[in-house]
C-alpha positions in Angstrom: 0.0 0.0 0.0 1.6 3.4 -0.9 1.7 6.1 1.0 -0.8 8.3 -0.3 -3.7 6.0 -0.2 -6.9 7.8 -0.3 -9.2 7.1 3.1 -11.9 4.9 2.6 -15.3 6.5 3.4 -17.7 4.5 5.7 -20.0 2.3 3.4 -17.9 3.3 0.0 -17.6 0.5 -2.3 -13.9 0.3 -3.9 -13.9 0.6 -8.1 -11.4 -1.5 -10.0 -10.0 -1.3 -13.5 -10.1 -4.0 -15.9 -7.2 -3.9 -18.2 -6.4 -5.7 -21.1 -3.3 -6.1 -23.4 -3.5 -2.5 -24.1 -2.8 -1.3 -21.0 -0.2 -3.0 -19.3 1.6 -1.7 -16.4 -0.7 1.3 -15.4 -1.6 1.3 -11.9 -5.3 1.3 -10.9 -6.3 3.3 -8.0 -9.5 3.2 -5.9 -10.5 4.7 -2.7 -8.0 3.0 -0.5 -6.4 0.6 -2.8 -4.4 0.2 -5.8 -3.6 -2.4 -8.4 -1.7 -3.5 -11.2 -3.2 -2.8 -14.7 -5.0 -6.2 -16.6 -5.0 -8.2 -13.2 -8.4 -8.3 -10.9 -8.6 -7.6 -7.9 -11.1 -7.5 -4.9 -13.1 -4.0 -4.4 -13.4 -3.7 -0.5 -16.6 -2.4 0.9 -17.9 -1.7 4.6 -20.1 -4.6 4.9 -18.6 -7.8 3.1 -15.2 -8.3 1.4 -15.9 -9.7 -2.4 -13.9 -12.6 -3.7 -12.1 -11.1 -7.3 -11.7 -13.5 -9.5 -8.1 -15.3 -9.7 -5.7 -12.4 -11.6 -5.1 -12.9 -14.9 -1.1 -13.2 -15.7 0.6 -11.0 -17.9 0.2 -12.1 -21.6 -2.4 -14.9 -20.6 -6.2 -14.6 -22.3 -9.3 -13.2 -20.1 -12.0 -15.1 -20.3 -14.7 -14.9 -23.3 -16.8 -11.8 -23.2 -15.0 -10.0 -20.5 -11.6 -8.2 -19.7 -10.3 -9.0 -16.3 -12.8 -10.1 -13.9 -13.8 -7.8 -11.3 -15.8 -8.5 -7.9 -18.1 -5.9 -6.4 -18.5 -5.9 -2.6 -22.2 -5.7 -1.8 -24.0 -5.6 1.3 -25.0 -9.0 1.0 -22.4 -10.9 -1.6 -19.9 -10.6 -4.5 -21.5 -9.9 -7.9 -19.5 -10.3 -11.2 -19.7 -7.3 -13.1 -18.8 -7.8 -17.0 -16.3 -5.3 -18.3 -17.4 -3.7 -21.4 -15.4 -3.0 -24.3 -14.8 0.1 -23.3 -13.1 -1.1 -20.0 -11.1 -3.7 -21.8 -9.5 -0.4 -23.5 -8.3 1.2 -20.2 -11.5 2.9 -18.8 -11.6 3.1 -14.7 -14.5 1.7 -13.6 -16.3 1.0 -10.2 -17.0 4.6 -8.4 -17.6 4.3 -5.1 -20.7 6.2 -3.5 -19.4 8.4 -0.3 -22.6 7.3 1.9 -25.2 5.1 2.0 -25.2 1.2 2.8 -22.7 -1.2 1.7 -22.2 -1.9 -2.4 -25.3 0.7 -2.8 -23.0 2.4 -6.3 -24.3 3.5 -9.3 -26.3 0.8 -11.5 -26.5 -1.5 -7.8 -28.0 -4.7 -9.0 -26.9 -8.0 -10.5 -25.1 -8.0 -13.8 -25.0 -4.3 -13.7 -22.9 -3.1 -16.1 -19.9 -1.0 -15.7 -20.4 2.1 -17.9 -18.0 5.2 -18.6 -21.2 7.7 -16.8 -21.1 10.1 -14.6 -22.6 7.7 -12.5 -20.4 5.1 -12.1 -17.3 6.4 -14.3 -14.4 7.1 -12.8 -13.8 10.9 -12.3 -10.4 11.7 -13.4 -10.1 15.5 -12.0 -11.0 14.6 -8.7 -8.5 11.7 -8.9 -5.7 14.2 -10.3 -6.8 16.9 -7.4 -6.3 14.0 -4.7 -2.8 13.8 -6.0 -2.4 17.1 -6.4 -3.1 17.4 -2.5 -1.3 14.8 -1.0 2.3 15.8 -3.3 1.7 19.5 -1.7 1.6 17.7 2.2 4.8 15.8 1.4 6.1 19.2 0.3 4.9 20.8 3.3 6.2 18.0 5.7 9.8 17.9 3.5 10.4 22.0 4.2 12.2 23.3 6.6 10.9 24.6 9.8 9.7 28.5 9.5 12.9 29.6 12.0 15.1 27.5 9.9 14.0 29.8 6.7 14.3 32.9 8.4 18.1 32.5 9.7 19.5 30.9 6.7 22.5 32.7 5.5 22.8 34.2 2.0 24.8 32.8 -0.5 28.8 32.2 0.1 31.1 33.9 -2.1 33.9 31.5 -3.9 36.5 30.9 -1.6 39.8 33.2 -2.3 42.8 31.4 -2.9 44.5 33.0 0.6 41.5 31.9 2.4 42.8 28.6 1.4 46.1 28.7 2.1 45.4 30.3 5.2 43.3 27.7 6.2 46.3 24.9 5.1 48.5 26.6 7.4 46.1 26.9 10.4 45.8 23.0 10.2 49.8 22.4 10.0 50.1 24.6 13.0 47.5 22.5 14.9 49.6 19.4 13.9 52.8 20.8 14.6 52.1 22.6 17.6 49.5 21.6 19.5 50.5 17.6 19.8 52.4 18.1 22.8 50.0 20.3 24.6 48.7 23.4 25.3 50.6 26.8 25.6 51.7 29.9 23.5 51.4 27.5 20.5 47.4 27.3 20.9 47.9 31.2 20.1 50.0 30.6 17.4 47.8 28.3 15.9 44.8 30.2 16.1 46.3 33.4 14.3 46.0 31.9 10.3 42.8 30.9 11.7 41.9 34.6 12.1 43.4 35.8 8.8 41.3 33.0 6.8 38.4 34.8 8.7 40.0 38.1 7.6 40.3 37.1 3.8 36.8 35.9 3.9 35.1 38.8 5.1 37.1 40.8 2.5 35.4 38.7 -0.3 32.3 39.2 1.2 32.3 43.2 1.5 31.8 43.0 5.3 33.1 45.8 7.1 34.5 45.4 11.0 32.0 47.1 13.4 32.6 48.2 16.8 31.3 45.6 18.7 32.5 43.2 16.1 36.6 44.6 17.0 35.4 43.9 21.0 35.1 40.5 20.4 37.8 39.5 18.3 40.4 41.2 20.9 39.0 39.8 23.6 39.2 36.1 21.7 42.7 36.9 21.3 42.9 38.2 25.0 41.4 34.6 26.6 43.7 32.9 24.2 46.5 34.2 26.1 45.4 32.8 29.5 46.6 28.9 28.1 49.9 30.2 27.5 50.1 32.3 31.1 48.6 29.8 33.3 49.5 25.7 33.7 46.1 25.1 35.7 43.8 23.7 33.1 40.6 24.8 34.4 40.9 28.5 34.1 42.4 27.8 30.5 39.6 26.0 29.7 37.0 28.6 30.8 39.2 30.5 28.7 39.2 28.3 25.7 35.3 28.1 25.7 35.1 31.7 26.3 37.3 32.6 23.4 34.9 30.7 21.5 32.0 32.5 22.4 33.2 35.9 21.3 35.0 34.3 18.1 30.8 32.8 16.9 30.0 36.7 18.4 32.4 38.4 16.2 31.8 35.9 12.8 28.3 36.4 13.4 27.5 40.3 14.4 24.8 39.6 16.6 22.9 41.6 19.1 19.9 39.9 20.5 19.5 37.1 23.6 19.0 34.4 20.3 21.9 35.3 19.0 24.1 35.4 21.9 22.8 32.0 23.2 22.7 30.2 20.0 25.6 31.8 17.6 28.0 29.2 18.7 26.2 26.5 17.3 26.3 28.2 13.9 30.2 26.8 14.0 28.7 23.3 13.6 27.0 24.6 10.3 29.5 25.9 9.3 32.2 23.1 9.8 29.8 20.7 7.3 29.1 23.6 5.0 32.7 25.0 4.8 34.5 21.8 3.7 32.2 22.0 0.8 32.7 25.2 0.2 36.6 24.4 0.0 35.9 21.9 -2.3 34.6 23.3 -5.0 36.7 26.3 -4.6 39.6 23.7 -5.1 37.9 21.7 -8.0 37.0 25.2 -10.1 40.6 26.1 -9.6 41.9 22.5 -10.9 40.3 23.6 -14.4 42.2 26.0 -14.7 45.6 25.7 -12.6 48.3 24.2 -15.5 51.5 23.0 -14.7 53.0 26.3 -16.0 51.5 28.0 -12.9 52.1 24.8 -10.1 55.2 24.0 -11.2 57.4 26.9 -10.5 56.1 27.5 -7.1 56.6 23.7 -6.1 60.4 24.3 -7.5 61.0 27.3 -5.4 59.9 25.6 -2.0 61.5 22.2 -2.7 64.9 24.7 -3.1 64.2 26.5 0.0 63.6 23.8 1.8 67.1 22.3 0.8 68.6 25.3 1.8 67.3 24.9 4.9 68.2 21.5 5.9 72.0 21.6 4.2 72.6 25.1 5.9 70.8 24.3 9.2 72.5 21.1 9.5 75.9 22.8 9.1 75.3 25.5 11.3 74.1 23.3 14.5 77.4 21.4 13.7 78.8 24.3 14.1 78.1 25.4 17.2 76.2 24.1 20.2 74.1 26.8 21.3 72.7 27.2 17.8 72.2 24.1 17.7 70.2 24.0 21.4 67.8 26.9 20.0 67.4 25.6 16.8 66.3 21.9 18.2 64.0 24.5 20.2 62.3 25.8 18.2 61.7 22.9 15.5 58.4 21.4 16.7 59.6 17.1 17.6 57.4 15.1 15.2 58.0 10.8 15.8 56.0 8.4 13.9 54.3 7.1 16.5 52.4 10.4 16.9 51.6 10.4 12.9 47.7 9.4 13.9 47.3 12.1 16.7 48.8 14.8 14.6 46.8 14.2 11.8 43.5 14.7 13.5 44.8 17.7 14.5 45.9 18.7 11.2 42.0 18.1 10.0 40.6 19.1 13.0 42.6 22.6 12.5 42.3 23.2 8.9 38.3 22.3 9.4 37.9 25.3 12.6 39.6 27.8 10.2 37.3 26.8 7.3 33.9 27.1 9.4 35.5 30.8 10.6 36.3 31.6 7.3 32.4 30.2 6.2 30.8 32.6 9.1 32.2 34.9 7.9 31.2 35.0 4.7 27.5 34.1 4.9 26.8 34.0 8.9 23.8 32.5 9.9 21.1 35.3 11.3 20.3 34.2 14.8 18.3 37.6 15.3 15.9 37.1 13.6 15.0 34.9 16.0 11.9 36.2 17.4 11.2 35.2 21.2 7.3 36.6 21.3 6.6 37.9 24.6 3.9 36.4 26.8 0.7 37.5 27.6 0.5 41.0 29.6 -0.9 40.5 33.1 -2.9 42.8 34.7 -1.1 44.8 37.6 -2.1 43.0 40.9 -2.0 39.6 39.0 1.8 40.3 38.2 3.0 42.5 41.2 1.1 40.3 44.2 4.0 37.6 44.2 6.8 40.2 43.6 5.9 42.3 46.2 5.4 39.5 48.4 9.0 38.4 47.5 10.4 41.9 47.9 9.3 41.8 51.4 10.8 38.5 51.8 13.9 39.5 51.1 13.3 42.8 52.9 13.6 40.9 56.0 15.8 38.4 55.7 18.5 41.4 54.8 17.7 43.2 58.4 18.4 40.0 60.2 21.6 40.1 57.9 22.2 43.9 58.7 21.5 42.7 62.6 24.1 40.4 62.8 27.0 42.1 61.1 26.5 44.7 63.6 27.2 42.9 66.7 24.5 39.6 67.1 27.2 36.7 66.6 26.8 35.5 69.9 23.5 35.3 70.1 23.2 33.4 66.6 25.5 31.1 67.8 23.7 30.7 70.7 20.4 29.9 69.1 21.4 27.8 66.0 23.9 25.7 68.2 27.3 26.1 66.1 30.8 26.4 67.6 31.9 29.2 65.3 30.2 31.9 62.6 32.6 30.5 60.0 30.7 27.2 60.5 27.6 29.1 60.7 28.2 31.2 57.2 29.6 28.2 55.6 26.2 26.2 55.8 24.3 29.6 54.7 26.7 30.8 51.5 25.2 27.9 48.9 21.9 28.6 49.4 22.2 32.4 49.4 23.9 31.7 45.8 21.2 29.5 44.5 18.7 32.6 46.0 20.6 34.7 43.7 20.5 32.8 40.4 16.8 31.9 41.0 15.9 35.6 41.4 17.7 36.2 37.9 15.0 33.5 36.4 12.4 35.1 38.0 12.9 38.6 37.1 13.6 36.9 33.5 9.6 35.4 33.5 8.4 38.3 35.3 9.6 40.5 32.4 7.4 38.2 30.0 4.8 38.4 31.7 4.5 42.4 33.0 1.7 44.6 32.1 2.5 47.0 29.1 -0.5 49.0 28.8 1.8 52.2 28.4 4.1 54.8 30.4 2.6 53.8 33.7 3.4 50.3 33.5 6.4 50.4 32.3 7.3 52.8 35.7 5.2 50.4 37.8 7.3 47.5 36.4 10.8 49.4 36.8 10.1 49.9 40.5 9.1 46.4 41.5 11.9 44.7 39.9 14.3 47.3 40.3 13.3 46.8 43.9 14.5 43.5 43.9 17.6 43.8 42.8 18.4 45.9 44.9 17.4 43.7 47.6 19.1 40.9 45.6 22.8 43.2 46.1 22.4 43.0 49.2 21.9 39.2 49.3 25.2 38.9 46.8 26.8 40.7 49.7 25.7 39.2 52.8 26.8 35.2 50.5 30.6 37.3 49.9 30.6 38.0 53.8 30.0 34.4 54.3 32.2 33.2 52.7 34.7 35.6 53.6 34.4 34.4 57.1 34.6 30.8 55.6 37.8 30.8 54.4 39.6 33.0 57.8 38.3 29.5 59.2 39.2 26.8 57.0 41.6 28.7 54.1 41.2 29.1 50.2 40.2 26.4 47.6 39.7 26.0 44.2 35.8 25.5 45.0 35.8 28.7 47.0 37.6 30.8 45.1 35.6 29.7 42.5 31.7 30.1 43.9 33.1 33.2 44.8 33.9 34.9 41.2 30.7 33.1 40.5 28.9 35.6 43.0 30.8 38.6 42.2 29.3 38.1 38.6 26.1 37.3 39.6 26.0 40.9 41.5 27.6 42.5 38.3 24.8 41.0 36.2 22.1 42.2 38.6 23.7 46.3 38.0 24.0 45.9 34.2 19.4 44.6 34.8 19.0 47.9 36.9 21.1 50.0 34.4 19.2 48.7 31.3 15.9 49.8 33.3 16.8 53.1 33.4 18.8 53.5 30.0 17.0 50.8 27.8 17.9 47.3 27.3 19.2 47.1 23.8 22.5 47.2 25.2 22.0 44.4 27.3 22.6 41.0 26.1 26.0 41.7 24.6 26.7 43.9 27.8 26.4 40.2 30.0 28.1 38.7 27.3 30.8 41.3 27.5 31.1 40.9 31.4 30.8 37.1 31.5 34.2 37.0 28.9 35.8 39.8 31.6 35.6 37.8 34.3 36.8 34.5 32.7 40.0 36.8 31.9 40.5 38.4 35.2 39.6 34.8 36.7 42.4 33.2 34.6 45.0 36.3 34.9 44.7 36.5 38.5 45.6 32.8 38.9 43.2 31.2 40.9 45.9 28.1 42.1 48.5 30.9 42.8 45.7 33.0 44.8 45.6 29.7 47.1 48.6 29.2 48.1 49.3 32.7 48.7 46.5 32.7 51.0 47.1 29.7 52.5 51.0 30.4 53.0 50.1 34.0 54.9 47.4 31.9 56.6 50.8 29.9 58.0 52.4 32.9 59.1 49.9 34.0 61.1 48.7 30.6 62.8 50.9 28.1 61.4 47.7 26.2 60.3 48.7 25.0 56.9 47.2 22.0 54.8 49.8 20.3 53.2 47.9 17.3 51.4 45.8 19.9 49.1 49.1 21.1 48.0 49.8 18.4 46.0 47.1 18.6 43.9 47.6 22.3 43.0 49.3 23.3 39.7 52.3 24.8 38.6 51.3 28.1 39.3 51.5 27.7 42.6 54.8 27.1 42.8 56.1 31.4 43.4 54.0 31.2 46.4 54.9 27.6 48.2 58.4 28.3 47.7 58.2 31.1 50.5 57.0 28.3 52.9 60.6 27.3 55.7 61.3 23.8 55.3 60.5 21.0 55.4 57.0 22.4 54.5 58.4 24.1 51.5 59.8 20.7 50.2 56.5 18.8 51.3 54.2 21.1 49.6 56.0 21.5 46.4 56.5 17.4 45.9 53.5 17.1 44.3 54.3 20.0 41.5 57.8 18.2 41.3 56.4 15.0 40.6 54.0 16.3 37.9 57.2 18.2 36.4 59.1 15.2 36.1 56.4 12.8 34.7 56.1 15.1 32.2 59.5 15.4 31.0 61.0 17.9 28.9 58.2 20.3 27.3 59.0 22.4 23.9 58.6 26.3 24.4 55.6 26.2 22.7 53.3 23.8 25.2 55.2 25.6 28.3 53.4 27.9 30.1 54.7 30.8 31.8 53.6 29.3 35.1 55.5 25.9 34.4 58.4 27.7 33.1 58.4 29.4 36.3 58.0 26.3 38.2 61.0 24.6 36.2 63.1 27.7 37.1 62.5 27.5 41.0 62.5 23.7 41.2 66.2 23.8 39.6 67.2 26.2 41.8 66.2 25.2 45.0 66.0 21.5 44.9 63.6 19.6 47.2 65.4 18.5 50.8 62.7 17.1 52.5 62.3 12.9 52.7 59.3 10.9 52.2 59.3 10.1 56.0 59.6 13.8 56.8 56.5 14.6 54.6 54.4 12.0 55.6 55.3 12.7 59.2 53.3 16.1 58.1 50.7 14.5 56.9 51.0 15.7 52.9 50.1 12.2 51.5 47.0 12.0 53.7 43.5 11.9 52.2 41.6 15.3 52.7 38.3 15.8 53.1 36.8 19.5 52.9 35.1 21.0 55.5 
């Protein structure tokens, strides 16, 4: 049964067409079935199923006096109907009436003949209007989706020749220079990346825009935080980042759609982009003879001799020539052939989907997000208010104890200490804060905006609670503040803490955009989210650890030797300030990690394990295993 099989109507009796040798092949179509030309077959009704007689075979003769014999369904048996000579040459026949009891059809009745009528012919514009139909519902389920339409990109230029070479030397960088790790080569890698991008918006007319310029320097910016900082979770935050403004910049967007979902347009333009490249190569293969190849291949095969005869004589030559040059040149084995490959793809394919953004970006604002429907005033302000006096008072019982209640908190809620206290309160003051950002979110969907009045109505209620909300962000900082005097600095602390600091950041940029418009907005928390992932990574997060921790020694000599060792290399400047043996015990686990990792090229170094190398060659380790573990620096360690 195909596809577009008509329904069968309840009580409609199902035609058939009798075909002889003339009309082989043709498909016969009823309502809900459909059969080969010149064979019978059984007409379905609603109340009995007729038995067809047994189809004739291709070529074979029908019997005399008839084409091929059909069976009507009637309500109360089969009935052979004789095909007339006008069926045996092709004609439909066997119309089936839309109501009425089973096999009631035109000429109902014994022996009835089938007959070319209005009555019980088959109507060929209906049948062609059916089909008609049912091809324009494929084509309706086959199109894309109305937002897919709307933020399809126009179409590509070709691809310039120095797009593609720039994009050949982005993926040989990859290969060359990121198979030992990350570090100042991830930057260097990503530069032809940027001038494909560059070349391609020149063959596309695009012109750099302000915001556009923001972006791509603060890509760069976050791409130096791999090659300042060994710790691999502020580079990656970094990394990510970098992205983010890099699908920003390609795609000049200014709306919450495009913010959110412009980094995804990468994907699209990964597939799209290698095709893109290839048929810029294959129009150029037309045309590139060997008088324009072959010259240009001769040249670099001669420089490249040059290089290798003179190089080779020159670090024979002399040693420290030879150091630096065995530096510099990026150590490529066999071994790592499969590794370096993917990266040479997986380059070469990023730097093609940049250059592809850029030349036909996909329009993520015209995304529409339509706003929901306007409430009326006490429908929408009741539960804000109501939360605005929440909040009112839990920030004078906040204001109360910072001026002077500790002891009697501490008295009523049974802890030793306020650091034990503001340690159980700080994680659900930041999930109070991030929940208030989804609420003033839906309650902006949802606000009244029957003119001038509302809108100042609206302004003061939520403006209201962010305010409040500041005050939250800076009773969870005091917290935790308190926290770590207690306990000392951690990754997880540090990091909550930048977290909140944002948070309070995003809740001024709401207020401003109240009172100056919102426009601005999304690309303003854009703009700050990048900022602090760059002051987060420049301000080294490890090496902010250790130094409080080490000044937490000299003040107490509490110190917590076991969560040392899992630190990175940039905490190294700070540990080494520690007096033995604690200096030796807290730096074995950097030590360790140094020399598992064995000698690392210049370009997967960062500055903070270049720093690390320095002091650990210095001012070797001193301190024994039994001395450290007397400490306790290889005991398990459990957060408080």
């Amino acid at each position: 049964m195909s596809e577009n099989a008509d329904e069968v109507d309840s009580g409609a009796a199902e035609g058939a067409v009798a075909g002889g040798a003339a009309v082989q092949g043709s498909a016969a179509r009823g309502a809900g079935a459909q059969g080969p030309a010149a064979q019978g077959f059984a007409a379905q009704g609603s109340g009995a199923q007729g038995a067809a007689a047994e189809p004739a075979k291709p070529g074979s003769a029908a019997p005399a006096g008839s084409g091929a014999g059909v069976a009507a369904a009637g309500g109360g048996g089969a009935t052979a109907l004789p095909v007339t000579a006008a069926a045996a040459g092709g004609a439909h026949a066997g119309a089936a009436a839309s109501a009425g009891p089973a096999g009631a059809g035109a000429g109902a009745g014994a022996g009835a003949p089938v007959g070319g009528g209005p009555a019980g012919g088959f109507d060929a514009s209906a049948w062609q209007a059916r089909q008609a139909l049912i091809q324009q519902q494929r084509a309706r389920a086959a199109a894309p989706a109305a937002w897919a339409v709307r933020i399809r990109p126009a179409q590509a230029a070709p691809i310039r020749t120095a797009t593609l070479i720039a994009a050949l030397v982005a993926g040989l960088a990859a290969a060359l220079l990121l198979g030992d790790g990350m570090g100042p080569g991830l930057l260097v890698a990503v530069l032809p990346a940027i001038a494909a991008a560059y070349f391609a918006a020149r063959a596309a007319g695009r012109k750099a825009r302000p915001w556009a310029v923001v972006w791509a320097v603060g890509c760069v910016a976050l791409l130096v935080v791999p090659a300042l900082r060994d710790s691999a979770w502020p580079a990656t935050l970094a990394i990510l980042s970098a992205v983010s403004l890099a699908s920003l910049a390609l795609h000049g967007v200014r709306t919450w759609p495009g913010v959110l979902f412009s980094p995804f347009g990468f994907v699209d333009s990964a597939v799209n982009g290698v095709g893109w490249a290839w048929t810029g190569l294959r129009s150029r293969s037309g045309g590139l003879g060997r008088d324009r190849w072959l010259p240009v291949a001769k040249a670099a095969a001669v420089a490249l001799g040059l290089l290798v005869v003179f190089g080779t004589l020159f670090a024979s030559a002399d040693a420290a020539f030879a150091d630096l040059l065995g530096d510099l040149t990026p150590e490529v084995s066999v071994g790592d052939g499969p590794v370096r490959i993917l990266l040479f793809v997986l380059g070469a394919v990023l730097a093609l989907a940049a250059a592809r953004t850029t030349a036909a970006p996909l329009r993520w604002d015209r995304l529409r997000i339509a706003p929901g429907r306007a409430r009326s005033r006490l429908e929408w302000a009741l539960p804000l208010v109501v939360l605005n006096l929440l909040f009112a008072g839990f920030n004078a019982v906040q204001l109360a104890v910072l001026f002077g209640g500790y002891d009697k908190v501490l008295k009523s809620t049974g802890h030793r200490s306020y650091a034990e206290y503001a340690q159980q309160g700080f994680w659900q003051l930041l999930w109070a804060t991030l929940l208030t950002l989804v609420v003033i979110a839906l309650a902006l969907r949802w606000a009244p905006r029957g003119g001038a009045g509302d809108r100042r109505f609206v302004r003061a209620v939520l403006g209201t609670l962010c305010a409040l909300t500041l005050v939250v962000v800076a009773s969870a900082l005091r917290r935790m503040d308190f926290y770590v005097d207690a306990y000392g600095l951690t990754r997880l602390r540090v990091s909550v803490a930048a977290m909140e600091l944002w948070l309070g950041l995003v809740l001024v940029l709401i207020m401003a955009a109240g009172v100056f418009g919102a426009r601005w907005l999304p690309r303003a928390v854009a703009g700050s989210a990048a900022a602090a992932v760059l002051a987060f990574g420049l301000l080294s997060p490890d090496g902010m650890v250790a130094e409080r921790n080490v000044t937490r020694f000299q003040q107490d000599a509490k110190i917590d030797l076991a969560y040392f060792q899992s630190l990175s290399a940039d905490a190294a400047p700070a540990l080494d300030r520690l007096p033995e043996p604690q200096r030796s015990c807290a730096l074995r686990g950097i030590n360790d990690d140094l020399a598992e990792a064995g000698d690392v090229p210049w370009y997967a170094m960062s500055l903070g394990e270049y720093r690390a190398r320095k002091i650990l060659r210095e001012r070797p380790l001193k301190a024994s295993y039994e001395d450290c573990s007397r400490l306790g620096t290889f005991g398990s360690r459990v957060e408080p």
